[in-house]
C-alpha positions as CSV (number, residue, x, y, z in Angstrom):
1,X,-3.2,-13.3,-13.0
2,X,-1.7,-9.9,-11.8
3,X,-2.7,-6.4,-10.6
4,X,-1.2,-3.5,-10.0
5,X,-2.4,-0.6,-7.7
6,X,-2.2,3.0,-7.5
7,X,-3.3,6.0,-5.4
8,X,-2.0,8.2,-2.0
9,X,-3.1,7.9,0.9
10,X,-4.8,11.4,0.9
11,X,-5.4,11.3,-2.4
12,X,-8.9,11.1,-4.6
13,X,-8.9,7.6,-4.4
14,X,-7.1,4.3,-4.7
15,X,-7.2,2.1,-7.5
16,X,-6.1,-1.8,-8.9
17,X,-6.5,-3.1,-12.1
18,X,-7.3,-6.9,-12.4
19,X,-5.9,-9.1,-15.4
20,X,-6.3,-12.6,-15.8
21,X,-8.9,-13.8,-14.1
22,X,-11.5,-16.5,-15.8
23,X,-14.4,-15.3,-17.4
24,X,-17.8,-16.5,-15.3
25,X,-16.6,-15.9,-11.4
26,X,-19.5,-14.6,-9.4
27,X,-18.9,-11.0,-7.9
28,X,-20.7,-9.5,-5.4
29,X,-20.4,-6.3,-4.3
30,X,-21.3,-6.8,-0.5
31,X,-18.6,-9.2,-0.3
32,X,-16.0,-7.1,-1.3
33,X,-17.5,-4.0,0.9
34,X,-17.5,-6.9,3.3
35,X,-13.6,-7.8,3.2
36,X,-13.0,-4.4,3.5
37,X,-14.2,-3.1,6.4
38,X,-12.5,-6.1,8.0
39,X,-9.6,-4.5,7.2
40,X,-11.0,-1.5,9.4
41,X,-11.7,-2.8,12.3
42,X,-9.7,-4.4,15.1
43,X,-9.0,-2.9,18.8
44,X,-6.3,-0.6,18.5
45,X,-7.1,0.9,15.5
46,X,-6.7,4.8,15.3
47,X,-8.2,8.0,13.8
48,X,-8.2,7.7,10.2
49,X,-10.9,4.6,10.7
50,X,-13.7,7.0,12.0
51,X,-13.0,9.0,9.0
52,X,-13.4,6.9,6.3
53,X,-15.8,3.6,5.6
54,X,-14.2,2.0,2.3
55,X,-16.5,0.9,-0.2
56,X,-15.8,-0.6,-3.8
57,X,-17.1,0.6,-6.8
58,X,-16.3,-1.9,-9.8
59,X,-16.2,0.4,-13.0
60,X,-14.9,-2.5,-15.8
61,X,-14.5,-6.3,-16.0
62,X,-17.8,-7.4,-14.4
63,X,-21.5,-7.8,-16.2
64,X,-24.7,-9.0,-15.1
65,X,-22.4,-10.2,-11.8
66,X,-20.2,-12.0,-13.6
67,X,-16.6,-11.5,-14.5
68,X,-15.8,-11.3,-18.2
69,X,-12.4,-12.2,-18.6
70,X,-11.0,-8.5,-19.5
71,X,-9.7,-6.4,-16.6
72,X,-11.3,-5.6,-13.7
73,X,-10.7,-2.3,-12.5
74,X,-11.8,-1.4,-8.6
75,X,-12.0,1.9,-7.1
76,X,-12.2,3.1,-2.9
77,X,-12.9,6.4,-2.6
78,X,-10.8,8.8,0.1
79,X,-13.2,10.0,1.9
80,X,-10.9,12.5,3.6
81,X,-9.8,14.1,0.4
82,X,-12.1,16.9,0.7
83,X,-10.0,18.4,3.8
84,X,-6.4,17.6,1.5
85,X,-7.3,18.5,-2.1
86,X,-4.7,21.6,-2.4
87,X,-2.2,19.2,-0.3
88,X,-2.8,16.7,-2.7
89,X,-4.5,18.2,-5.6
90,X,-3.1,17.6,-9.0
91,X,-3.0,21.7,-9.9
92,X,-0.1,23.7,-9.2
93,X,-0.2,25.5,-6.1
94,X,1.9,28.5,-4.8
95,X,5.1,28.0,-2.6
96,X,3.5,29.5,0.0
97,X,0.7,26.5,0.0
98,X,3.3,24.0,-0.6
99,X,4.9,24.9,2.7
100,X,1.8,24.3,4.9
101,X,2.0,20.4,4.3
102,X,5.3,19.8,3.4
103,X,7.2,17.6,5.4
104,X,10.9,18.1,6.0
105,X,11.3,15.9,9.2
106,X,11.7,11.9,8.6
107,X,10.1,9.2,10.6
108,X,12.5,6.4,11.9
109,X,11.0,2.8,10.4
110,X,9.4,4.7,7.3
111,X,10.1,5.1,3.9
112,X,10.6,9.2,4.1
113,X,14.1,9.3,4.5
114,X,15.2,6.7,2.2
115,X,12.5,7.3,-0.6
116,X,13.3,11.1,-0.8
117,X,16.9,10.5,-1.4
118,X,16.2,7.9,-4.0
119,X,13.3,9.9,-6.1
120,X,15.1,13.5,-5.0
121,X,12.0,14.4,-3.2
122,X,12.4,18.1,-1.0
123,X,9.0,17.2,0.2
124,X,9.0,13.4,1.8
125,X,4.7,13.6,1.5
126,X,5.8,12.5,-1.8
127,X,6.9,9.4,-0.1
128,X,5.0,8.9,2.7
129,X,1.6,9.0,0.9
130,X,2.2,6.4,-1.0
131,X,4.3,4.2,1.2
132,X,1.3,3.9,3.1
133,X,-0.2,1.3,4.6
134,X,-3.6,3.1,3.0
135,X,-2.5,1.2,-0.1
136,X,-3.1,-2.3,0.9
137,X,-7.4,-1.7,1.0
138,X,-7.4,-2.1,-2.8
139,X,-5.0,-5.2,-2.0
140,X,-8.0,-6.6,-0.2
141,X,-10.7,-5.6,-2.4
142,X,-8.6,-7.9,-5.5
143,X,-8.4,-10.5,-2.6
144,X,-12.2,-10.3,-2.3
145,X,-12.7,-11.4,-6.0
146,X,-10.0,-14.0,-5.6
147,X,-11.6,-15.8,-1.9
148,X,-15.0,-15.5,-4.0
149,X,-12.6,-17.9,-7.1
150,X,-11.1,-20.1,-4.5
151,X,-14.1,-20.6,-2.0
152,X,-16.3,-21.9,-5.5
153,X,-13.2,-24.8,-6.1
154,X,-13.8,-25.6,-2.3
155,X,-10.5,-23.8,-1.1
156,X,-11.0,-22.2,2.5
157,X,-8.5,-19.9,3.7
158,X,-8.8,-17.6,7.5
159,X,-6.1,-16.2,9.3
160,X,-5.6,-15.2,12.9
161,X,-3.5,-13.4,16.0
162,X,-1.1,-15.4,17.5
163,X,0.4,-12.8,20.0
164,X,0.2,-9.0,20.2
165,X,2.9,-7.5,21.9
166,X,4.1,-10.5,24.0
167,X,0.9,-11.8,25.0
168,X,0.6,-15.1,23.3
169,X,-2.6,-17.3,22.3
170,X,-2.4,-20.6,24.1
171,X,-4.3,-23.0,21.2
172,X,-4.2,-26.7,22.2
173,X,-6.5,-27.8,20.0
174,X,-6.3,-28.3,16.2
175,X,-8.7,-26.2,14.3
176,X,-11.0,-26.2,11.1
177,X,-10.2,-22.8,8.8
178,X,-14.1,-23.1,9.5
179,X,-13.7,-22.5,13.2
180,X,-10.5,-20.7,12.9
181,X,-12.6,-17.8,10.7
182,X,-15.5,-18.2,13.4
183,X,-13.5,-17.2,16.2
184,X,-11.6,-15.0,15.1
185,X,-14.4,-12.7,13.3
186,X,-15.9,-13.1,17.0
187,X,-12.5,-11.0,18.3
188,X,-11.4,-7.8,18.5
189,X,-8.3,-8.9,18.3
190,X,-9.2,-11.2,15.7
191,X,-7.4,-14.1,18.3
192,X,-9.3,-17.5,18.7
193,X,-8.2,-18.1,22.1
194,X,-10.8,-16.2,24.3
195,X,-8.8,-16.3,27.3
196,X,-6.6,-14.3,26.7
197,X,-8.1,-11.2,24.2
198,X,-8.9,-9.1,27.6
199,X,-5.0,-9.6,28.2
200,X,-4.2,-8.3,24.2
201,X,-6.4,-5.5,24.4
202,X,-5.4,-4.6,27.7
203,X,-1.8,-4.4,26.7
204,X,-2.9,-2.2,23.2
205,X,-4.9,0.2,25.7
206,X,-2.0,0.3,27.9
207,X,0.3,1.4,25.3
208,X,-1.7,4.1,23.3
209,X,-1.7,5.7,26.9
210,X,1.9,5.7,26.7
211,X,2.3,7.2,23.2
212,X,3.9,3.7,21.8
213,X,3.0,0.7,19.4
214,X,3.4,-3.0,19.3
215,X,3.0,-5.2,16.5
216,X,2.7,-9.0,16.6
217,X,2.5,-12.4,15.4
218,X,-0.5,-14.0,12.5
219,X,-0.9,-17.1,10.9
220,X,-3.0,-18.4,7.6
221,X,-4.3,-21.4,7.5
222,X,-5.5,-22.5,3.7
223,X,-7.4,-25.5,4.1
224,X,-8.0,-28.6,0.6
225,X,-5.0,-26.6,-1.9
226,X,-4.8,-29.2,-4.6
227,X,-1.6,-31.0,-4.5
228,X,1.1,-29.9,-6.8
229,X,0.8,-25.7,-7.2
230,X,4.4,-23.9,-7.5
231,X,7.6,-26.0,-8.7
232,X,10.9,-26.9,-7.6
233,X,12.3,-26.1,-11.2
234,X,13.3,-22.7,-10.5
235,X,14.0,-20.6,-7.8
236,X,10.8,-18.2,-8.8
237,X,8.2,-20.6,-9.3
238,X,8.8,-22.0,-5.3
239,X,5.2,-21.0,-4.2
240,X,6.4,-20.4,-0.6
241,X,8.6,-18.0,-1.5
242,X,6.4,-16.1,-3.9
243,X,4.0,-16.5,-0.6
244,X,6.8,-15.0,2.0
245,X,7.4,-12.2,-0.7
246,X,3.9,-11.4,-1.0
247,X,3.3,-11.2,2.6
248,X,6.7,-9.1,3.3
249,X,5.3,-7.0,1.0
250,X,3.0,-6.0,3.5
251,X,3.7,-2.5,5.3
252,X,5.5,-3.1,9.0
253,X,6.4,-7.1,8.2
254,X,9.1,-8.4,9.0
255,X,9.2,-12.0,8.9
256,X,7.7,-15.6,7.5
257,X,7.4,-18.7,8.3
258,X,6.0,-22.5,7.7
259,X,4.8,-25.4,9.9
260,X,7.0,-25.5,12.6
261,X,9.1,-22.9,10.8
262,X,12.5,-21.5,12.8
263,X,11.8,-23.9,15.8
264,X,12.8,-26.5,12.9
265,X,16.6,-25.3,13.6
266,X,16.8,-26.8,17.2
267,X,15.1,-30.2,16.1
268,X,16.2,-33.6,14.6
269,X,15.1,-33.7,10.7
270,X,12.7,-37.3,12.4
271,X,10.8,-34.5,14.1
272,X,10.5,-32.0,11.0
273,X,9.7,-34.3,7.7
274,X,6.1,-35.4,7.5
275,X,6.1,-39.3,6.9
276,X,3.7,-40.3,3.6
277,X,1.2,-42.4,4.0
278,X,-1.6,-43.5,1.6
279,X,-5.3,-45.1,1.4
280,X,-7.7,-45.6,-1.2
281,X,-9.9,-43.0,-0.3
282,X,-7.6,-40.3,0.4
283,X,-4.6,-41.1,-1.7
284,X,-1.4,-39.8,-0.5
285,X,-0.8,-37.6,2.7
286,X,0.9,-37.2,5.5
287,X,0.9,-38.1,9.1
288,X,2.0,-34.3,10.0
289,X,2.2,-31.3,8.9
290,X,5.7,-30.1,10.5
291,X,6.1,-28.2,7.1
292,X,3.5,-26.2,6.4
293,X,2.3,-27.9,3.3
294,X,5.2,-27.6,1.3
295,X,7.9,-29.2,-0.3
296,X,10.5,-28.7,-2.6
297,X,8.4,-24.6,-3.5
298,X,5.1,-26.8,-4.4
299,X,1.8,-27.9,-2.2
300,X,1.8,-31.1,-0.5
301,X,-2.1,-31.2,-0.4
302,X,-2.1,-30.8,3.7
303,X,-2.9,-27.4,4.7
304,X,-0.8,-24.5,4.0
305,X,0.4,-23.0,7.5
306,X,2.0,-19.4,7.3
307,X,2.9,-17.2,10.5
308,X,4.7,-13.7,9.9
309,X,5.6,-11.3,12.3
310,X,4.6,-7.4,12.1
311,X,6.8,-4.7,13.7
312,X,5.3,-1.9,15.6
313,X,4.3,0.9,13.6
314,X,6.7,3.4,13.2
315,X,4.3,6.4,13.9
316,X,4.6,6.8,17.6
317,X,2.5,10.1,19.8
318,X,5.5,10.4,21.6
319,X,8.2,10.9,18.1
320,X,11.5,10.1,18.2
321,X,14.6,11.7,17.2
322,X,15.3,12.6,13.9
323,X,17.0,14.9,11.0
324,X,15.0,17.7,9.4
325,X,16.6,17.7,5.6
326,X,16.3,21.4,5.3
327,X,18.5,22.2,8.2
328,X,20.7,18.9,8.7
329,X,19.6,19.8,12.6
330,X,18.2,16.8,15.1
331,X,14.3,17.4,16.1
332,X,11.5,15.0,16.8
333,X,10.2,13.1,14.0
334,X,6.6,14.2,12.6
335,X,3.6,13.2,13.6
336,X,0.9,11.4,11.3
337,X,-2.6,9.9,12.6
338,X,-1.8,6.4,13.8
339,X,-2.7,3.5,15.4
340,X,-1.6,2.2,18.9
341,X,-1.7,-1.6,17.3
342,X,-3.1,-2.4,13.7
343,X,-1.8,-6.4,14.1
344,X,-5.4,-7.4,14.1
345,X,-6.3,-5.4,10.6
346,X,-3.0,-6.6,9.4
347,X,-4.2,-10.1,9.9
348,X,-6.7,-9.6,7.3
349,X,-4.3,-7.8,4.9
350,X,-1.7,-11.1,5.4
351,X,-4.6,-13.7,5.1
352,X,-5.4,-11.2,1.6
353,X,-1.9,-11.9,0.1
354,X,-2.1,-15.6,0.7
355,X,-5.2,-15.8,-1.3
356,X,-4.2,-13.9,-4.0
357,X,-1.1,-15.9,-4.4
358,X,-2.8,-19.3,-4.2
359,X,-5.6,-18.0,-6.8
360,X,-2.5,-16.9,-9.4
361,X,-0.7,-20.4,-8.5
362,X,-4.4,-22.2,-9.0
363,X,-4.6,-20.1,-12.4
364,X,-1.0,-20.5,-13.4
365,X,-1.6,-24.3,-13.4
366,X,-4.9,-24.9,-15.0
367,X,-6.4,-23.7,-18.3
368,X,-9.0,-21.1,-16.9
369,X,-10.6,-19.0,-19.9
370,X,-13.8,-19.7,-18.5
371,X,-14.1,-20.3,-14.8
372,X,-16.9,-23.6,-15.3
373,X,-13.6,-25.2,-17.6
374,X,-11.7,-24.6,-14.4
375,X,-13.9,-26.3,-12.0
376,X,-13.6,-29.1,-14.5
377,X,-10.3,-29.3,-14.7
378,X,-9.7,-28.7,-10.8
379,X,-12.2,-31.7,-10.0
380,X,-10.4,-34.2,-13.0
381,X,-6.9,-33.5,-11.5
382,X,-8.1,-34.1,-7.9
383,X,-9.5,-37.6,-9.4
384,X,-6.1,-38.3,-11.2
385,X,-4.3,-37.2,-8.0
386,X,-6.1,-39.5,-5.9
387,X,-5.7,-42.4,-8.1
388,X,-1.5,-41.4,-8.4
């Protein structure tokens, strides 16, 4: 399976174009619609949210509600591109208009600078419209269609806030992905411990007054992965590093993790390796889960545990310094519509990437024309794994 997306920010619309996928998986609009305005909420959230209200319209690949096995193409509107469409218009335009919008003044922590020297852009909204974090909605949507694959072969995924800006969930308990989803679609802050969401919103609230931005800490949980997806035979077919690259894809993140992760560096390896035990009605497993269900790149069959930190956004009401490119001469950087905190919208957006990169690892291993021969062949190889 892959995809591949396209689109600006302020542009007509964004787009991603689906290949791979079984012929036969249900698809329902409302669920996608559903996933995506997820990715809209969250306290913190700025402008651009009241603006638009993303929906999916599903133009090839799907029939009678069924997927067909060709490509799948899904398109989101901009609703806002009716107040940019000479900005961002296809049509020339006169250099007059082409100064109204253009952009000569770099943001520290975006792409601008960097992508304007390397494409030999004069105008850096030819950068920052598509470095985006706009772009990850139709990264969503294609996760949508994936959860739909995984939740029929009984694979539950959720993810959640661990901290926002220093304030830190205290979770003392070990949760379900179940209960972990239930909570955390109770939240604002998409955080399961209740106790302390006043104290994370508090803190977001506290710095939008001040012009700034914080960013924070998630984790996914993926709950009954069969046993076995990625390989240690190369270094590209690890599955927790296509994970980690999938999730550092992600606009504003900065680092991964699994099980105990970097904490593993001050322990002794009797406090990091899961001991494996068996029983006739579970088969092999372990006693812990210290590393996140992997070893050697490949599912251990305990659930997958992924944390990854996001920085704060780069956009901040009170700019920083910067160069404009026109006159080499220091001035405050530009200022786009942003958001005070988007960790809790990000959470959806990293919990996206992890499905999408266990449905292409559950594809990659299984023959999957059809998606009833996959449940088959996911339920056989459970049986045979259990009987190892």
């Amino acid at each position: 399976m892959r995809f591949l997306t396209a689109g600006e920010s302020h542009g007509k619309e964004l787009t991603t174009i689906i290949d791979g996928l079984p012929a036969g998986i249900p698809i329902d609009v409302n669920e996608i619609n559903s996933e995506l305005k997820r990715r809209q909420g969250g306290h913190g959230r700025g402008g651009r949210m009241k603006i638009e209200t993303d929906t999916v319209e599903i133009t090839s690949g799907v029939r009678h509600g069924k997927t067909l096995g060709s490509p799948i193409t899904l398109i989101v509107k901009n609703d806002d591109f009716k107040n940019w469409q000479t900005v961002m218009g296809i049509e020339e335009v006169s250099d007059r208009e082409k100064k109204k919008r253009r952009v000569s003044k770099p943001r520290p922590g975006h792409a601008d600078l960097v992508g304007g020297i390397k494409y030999e852009h004069d105008d850096l909204r030819n950068v920052l419209e598509r470095s985006s974090a706009r772009e990850t909605t139709v990264r969503v949507a294609v996760a949508a269609v994936c959860k739909r694959m995984l939740a029929e072969l009984e694979i539950d995924i959720a993810g959640h806030v661990l901290e926002i800006g220093g304030v830190k969930a205290e979770i003392t308990e070990t949760l379900t992905v179940k209960e972990i989803r239930k909570r955390a679609e109770e939240s604002s802050v998409r955080c399961v411990d209740s106790k302390i969401e006043a104290a994370m919103k508090e803190k977001i609230d506290e710095t939008k007054k001040a012009g700034n931005t914080i960013g924070g800490i998630i984790e996914v949980v993926a709950e009954n992965v069969p046993v076995g997806l990625g390989s240690y035979t190369q270094w590209d077919a690890k599955l927790d590093g296509k994970i980690a690259q999938a999730i550092l894809s992600i606009n504003a993140f900065k680092g991964v993790e699994f099980g105990v992760g970097f904490k593993a560096s001050a322990l002794y390896g009797s406090e990091v390796m899961d001991e494996i035990v068996w029983s006739k009605e579970k088969g092999y497993y372990r006693m812990s889960n210290h590393l996140g269900g992997f070893e050697g790149g490949m599912t251990t069959g305990m659930p997958i545990v992924v944390r990854s930190v996001m920085k704060p956004i780069p956009t901040l009401y009170k700019p920083l310094m910067s160069v404009d490119i026109d006159t080499k001469e220091p001035f405050k950087a530009s200022v786009e519509r942003s958001d005070s905190s988007a960790v809790p919208a990000a959470c959806v957006i990293a919990e996206a990437m992890v499905t999408i990169e266990l449905a292409k690892a559950v594809l990659d291993k299984f023959e999957s024309d059809s998606f009833e021969q996959l449940k088959k062949e996911i339920k056989m190889y459970r049986n045979r794994v259990r009987e190892f």
